[in-house]
The first five atom37 places (N, CA, C, CB, O) and aatype in JSON, in Angstrom:
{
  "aatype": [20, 20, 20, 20, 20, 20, 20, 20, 20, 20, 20, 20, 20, 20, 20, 20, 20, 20, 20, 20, 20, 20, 20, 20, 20, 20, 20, 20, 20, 20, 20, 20, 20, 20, 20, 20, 20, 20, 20, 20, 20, 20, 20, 20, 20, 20, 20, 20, 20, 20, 20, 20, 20, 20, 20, 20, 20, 20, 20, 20, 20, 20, 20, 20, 20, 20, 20, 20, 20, 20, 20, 20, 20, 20, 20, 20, 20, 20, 20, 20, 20, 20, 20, 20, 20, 20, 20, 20],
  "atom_mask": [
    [1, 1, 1, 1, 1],
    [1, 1, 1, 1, 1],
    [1, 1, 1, 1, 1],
    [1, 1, 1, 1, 1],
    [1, 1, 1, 1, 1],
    [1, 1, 1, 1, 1],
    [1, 1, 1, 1, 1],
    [1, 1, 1, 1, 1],
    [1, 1, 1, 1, 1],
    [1, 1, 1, 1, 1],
    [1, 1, 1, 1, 1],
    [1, 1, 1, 1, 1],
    [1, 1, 1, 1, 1],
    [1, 1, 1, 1, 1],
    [1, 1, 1, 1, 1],
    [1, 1, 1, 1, 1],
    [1, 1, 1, 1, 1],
    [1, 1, 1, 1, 1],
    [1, 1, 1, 1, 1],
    [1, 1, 1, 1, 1],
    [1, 1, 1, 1, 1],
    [1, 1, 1, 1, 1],
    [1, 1, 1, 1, 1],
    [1, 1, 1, 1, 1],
    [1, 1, 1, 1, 1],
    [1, 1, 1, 1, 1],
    [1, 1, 1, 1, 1],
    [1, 1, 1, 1, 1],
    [1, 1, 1, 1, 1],
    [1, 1, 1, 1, 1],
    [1, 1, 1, 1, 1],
    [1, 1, 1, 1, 1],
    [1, 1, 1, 1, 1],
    [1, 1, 1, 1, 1],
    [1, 1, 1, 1, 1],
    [1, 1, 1, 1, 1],
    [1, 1, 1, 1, 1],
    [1, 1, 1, 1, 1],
    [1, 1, 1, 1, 1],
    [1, 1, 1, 1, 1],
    [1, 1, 1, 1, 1],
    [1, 1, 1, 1, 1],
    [1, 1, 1, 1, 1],
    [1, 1, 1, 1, 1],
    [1, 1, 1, 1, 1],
    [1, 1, 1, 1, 1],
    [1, 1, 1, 1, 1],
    [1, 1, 1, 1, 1],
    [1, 1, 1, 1, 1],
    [1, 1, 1, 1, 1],
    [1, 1, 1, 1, 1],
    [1, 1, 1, 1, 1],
    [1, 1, 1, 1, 1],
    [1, 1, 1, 1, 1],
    [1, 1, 1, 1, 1],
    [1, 1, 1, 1, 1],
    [1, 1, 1, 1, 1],
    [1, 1, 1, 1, 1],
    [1, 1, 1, 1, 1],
    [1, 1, 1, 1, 1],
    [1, 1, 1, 1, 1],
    [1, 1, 1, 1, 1],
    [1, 1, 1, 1, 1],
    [1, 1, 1, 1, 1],
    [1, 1, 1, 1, 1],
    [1, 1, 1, 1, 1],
    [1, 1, 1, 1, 1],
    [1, 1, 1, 1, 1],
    [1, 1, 1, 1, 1],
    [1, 1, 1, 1, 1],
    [1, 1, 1, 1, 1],
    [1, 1, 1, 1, 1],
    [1, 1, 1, 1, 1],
    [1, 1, 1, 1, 1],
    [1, 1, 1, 1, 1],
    [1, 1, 1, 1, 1],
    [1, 1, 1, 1, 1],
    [1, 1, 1, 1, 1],
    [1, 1, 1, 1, 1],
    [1, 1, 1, 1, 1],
    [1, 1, 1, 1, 1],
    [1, 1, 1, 1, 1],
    [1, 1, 1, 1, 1],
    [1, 1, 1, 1, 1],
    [1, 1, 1, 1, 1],
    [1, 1, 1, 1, 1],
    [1, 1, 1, 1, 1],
    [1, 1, 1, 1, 1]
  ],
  "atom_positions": [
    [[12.57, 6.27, -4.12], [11.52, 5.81, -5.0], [12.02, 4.57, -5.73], [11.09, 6.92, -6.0], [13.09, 4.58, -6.34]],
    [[11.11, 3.34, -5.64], [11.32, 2.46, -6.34], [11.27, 2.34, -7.91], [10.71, 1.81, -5.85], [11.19, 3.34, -8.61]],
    [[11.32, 0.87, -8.52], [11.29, 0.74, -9.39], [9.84, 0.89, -10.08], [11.93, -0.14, -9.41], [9.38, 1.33, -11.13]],
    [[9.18, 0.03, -8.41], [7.56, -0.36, -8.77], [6.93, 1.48, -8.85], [6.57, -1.65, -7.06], [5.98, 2.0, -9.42]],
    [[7.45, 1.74, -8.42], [6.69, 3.77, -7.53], [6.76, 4.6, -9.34], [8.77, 5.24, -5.6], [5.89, 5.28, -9.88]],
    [[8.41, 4.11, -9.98], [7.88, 5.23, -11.52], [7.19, 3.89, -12.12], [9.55, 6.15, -12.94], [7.9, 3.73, -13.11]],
    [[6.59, 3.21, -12.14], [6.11, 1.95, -12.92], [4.66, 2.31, -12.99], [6.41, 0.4, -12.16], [3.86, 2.18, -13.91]],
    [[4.48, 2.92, -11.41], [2.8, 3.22, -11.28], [2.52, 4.83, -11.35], [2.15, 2.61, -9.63], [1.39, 5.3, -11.53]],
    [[4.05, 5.8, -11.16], [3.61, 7.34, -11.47], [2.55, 7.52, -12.52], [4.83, 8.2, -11.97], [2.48, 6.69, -13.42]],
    [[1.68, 8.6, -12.47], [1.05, 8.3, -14.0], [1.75, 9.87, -14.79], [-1.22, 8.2, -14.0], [2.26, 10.92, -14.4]],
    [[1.42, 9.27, -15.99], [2.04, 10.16, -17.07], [1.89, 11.51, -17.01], [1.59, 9.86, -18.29], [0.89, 12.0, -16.48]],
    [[2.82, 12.21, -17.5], [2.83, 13.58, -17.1], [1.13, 14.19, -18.06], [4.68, 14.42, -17.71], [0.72, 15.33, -17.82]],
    [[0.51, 13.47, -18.87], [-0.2, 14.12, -19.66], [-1.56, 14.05, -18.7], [-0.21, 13.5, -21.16], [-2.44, 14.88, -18.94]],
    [[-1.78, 13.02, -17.53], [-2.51, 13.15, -16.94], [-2.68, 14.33, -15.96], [-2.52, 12.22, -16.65], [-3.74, 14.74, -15.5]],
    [[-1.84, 14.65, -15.79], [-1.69, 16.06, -14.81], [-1.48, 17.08, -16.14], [-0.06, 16.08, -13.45], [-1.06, 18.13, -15.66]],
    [[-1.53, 17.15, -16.94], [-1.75, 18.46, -18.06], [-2.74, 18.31, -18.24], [-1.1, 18.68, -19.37], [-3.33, 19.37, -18.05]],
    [[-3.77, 17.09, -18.71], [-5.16, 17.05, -18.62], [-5.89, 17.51, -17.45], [-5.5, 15.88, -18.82], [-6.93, 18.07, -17.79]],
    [[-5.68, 17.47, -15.96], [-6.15, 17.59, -15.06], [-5.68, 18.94, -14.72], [-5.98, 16.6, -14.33], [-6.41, 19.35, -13.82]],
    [[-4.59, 20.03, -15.1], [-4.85, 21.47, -15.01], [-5.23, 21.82, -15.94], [-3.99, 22.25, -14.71], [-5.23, 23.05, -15.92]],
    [[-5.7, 21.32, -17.11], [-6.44, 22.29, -18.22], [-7.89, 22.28, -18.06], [-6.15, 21.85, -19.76], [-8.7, 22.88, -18.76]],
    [[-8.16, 21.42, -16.94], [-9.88, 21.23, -16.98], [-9.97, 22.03, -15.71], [-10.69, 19.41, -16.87], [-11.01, 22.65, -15.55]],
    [[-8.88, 22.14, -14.64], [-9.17, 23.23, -13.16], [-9.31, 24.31, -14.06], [-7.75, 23.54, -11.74], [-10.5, 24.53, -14.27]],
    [[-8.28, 25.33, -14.9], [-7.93, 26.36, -15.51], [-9.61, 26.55, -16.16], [-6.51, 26.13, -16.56], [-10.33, 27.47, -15.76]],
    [[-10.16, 25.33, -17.39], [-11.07, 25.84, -17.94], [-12.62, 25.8, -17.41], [-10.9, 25.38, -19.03], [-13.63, 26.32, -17.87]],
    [[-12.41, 24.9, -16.15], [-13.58, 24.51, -15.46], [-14.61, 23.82, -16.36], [-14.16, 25.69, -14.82], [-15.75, 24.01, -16.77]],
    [[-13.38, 22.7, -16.49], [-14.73, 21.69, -17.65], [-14.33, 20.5, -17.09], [-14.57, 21.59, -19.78], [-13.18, 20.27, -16.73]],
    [[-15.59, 19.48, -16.99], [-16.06, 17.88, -16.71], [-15.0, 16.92, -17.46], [-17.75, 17.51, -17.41], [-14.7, 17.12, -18.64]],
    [[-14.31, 15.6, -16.51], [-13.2, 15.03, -17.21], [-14.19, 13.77, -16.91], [-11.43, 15.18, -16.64], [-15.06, 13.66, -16.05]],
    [[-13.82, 12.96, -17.79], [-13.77, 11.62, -17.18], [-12.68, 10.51, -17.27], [-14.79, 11.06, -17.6], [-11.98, 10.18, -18.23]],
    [[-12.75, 10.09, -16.14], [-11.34, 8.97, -16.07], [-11.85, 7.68, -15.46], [-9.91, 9.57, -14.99], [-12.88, 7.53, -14.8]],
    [[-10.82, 6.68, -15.82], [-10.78, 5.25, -15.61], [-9.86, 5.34, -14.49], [-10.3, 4.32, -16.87], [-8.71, 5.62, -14.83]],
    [[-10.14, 5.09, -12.57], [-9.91, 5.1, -11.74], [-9.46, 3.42, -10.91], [-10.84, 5.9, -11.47], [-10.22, 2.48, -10.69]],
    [[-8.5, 3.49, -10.72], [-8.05, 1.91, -9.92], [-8.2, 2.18, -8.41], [-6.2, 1.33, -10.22], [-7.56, 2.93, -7.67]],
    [[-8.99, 1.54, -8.24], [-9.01, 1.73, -6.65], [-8.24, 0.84, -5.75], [-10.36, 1.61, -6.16], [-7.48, 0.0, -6.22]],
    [[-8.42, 0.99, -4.45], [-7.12, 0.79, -3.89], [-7.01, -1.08, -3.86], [-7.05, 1.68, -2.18], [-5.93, -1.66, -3.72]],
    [[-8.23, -1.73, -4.0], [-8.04, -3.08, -4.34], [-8.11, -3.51, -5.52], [-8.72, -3.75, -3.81], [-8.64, -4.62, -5.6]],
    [[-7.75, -3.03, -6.52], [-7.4, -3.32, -7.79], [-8.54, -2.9, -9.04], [-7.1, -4.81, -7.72], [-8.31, -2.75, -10.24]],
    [[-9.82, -2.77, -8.31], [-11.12, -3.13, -9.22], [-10.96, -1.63, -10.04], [-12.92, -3.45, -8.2], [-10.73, -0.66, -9.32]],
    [[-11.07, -1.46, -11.28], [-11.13, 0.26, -12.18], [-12.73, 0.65, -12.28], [-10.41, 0.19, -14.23], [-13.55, -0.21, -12.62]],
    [[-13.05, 1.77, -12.0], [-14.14, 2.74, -12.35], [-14.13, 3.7, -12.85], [-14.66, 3.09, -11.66], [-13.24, 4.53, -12.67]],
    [[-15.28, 3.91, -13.76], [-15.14, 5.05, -14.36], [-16.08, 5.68, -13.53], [-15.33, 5.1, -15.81], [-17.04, 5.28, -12.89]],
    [[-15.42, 7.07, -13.75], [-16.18, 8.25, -13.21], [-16.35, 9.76, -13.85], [-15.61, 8.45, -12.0], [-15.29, 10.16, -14.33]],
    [[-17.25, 10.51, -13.93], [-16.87, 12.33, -14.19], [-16.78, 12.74, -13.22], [-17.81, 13.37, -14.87], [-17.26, 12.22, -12.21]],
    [[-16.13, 13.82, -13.26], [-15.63, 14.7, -12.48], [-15.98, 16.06, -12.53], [-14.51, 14.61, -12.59], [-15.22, 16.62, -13.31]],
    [[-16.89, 16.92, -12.0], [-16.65, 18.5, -12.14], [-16.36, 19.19, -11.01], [-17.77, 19.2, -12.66], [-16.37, 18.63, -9.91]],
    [[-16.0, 20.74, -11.18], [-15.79, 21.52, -10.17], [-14.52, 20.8, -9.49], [-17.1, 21.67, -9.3], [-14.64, 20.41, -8.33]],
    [[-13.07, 20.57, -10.31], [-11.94, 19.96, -10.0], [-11.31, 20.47, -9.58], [-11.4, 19.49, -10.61], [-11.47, 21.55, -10.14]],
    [[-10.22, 20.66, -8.6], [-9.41, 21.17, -7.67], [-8.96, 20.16, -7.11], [-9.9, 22.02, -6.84], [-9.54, 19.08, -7.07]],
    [[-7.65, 20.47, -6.51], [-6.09, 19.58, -5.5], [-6.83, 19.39, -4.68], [-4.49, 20.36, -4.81], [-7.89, 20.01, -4.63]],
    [[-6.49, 18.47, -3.79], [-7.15, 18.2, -2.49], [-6.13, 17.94, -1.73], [-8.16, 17.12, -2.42], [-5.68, 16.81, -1.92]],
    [[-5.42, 18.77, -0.67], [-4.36, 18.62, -0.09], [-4.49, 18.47, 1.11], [-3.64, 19.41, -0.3], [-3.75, 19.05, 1.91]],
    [[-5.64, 17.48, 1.55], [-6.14, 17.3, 3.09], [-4.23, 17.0, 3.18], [-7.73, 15.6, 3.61], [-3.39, 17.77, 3.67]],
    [[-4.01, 15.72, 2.59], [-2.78, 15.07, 2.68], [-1.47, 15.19, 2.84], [-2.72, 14.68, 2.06], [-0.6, 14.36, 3.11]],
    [[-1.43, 17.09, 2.52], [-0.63, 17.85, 2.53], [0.85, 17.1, 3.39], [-1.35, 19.08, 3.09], [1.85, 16.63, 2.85]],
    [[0.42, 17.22, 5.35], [1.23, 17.0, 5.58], [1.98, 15.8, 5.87], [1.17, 17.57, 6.03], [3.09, 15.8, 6.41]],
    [[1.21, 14.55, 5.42], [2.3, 13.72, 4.82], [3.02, 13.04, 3.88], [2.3, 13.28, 5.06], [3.6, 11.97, 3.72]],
    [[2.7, 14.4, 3.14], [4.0, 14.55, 2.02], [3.37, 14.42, 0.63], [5.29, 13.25, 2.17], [4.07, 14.35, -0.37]],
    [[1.86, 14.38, 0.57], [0.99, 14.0, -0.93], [0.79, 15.45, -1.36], [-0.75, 13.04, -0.78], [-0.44, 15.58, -1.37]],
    [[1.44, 16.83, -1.77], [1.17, 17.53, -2.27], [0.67, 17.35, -3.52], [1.84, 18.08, -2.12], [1.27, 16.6, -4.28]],
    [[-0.9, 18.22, -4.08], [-0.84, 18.35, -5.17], [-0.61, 16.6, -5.67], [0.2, 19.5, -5.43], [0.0, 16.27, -6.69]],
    [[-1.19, 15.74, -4.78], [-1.17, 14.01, -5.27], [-2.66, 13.53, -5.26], [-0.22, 12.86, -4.04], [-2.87, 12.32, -5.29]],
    [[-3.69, 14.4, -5.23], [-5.18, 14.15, -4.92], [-6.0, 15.02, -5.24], [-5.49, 13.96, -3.69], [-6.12, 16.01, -4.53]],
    [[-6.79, 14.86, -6.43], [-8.08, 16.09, -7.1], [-9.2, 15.25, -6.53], [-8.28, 16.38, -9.21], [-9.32, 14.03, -6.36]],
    [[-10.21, 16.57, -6.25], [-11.32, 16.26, -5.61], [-12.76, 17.04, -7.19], [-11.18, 17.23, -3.63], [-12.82, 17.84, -8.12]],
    [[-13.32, 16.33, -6.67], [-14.57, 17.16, -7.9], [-15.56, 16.18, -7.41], [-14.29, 17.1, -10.07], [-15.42, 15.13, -6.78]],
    [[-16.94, 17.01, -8.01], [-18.39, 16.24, -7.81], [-18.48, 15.08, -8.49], [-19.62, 17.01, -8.28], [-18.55, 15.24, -9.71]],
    [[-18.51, 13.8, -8.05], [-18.74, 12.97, -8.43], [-20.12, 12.44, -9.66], [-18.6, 12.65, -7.38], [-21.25, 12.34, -9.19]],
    [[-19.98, 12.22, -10.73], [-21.97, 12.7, -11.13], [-22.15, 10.86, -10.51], [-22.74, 13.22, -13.88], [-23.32, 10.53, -10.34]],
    [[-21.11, 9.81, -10.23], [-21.76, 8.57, -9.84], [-22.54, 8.34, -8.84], [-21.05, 7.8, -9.69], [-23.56, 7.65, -8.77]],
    [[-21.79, 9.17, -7.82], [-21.47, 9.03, -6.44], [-22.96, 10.41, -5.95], [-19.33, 9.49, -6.05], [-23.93, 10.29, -5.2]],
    [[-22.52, 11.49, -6.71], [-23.63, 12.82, -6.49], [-23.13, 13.17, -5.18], [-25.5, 12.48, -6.45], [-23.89, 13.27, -4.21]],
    [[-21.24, 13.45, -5.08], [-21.12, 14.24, -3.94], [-19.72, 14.27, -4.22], [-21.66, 13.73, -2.51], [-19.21, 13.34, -4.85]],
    [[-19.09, 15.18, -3.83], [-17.56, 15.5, -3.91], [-16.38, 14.3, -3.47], [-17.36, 16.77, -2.91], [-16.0, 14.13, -2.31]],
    [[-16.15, 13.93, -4.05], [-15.46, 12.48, -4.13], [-13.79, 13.29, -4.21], [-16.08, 11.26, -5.86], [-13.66, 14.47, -4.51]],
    [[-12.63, 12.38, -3.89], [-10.9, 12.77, -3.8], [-10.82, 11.08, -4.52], [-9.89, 13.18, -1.65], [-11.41, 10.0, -4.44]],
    [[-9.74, 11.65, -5.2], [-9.19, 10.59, -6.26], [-7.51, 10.95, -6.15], [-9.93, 10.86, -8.08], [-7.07, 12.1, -6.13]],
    [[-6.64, 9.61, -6.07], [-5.63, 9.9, -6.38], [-4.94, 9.98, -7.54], [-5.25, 9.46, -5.86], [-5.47, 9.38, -8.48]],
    [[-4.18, 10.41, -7.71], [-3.58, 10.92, -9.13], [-3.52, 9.84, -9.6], [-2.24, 11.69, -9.28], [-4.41, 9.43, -10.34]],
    [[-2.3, 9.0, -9.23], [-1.21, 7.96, -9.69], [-2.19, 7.29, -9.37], [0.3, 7.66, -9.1], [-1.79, 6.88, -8.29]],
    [[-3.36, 6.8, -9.52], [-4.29, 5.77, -9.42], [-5.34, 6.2, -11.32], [-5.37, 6.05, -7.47], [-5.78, 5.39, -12.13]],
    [[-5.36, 7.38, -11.35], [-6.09, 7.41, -12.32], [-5.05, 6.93, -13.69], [-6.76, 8.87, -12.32], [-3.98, 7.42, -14.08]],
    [[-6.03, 5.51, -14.34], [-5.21, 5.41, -15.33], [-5.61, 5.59, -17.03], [-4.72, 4.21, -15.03], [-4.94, 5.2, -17.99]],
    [[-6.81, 6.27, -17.05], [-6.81, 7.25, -18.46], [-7.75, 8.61, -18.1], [-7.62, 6.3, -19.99], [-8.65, 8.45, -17.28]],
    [[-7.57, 9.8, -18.66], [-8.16, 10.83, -18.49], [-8.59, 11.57, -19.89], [-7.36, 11.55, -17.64], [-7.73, 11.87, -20.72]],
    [[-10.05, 11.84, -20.09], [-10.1, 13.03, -20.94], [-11.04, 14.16, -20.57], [-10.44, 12.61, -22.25], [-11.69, 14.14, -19.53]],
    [[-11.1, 15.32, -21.62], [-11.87, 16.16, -21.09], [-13.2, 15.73, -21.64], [-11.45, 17.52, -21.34], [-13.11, 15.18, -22.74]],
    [[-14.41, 15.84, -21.17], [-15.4, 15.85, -22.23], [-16.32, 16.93, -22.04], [-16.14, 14.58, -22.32], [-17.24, 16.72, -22.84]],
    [[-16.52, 17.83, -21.49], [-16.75, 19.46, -21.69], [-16.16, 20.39, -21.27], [-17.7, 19.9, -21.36], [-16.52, 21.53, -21.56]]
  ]
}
């Protein structure tokens, strides 16, 4: 792991935010960087891992939830989301 790789990890509070909303089954919303730079916001419900990615090597690196933008189950990467809160 590079220098640039912990530069872009995201903070451990984003993944405590993101199991306290699987655990309580409540709506987050986050500020998302997508893979060409541009950020979106989005909510999220019905959140859970998405480990299509499993086997090359992204455990537990991708939550999936209903999109309310999109109006369909959307996968987000972790280390891409760069603020998270709960809001129900």
């Amino acid at each position: 792991m590079g220098l640039l790789d912990l530069w872009n990890k995201p903070k451990k509070n984003v993944r405590e935010v993101i199991q306290r909303a699987m655990v309580n089954k409540q709506t987050i919303a986050i500020k998302y960087q997508k893979y060409d730079g541009t950020i979106s916001e989005r909510q999220l419900s019905n959140i859970d891992y998405n480990n299509t990615f499993a086997d090359e090597g992204f455990h537990n690196d991708h939550i999936k939830g209903r999109c309310s933008l999109r109006g369909e189950d959307r996968t987000f990467k972790i280390d891409r989301i760069k603020s998270i809160e709960i809001i129900t």
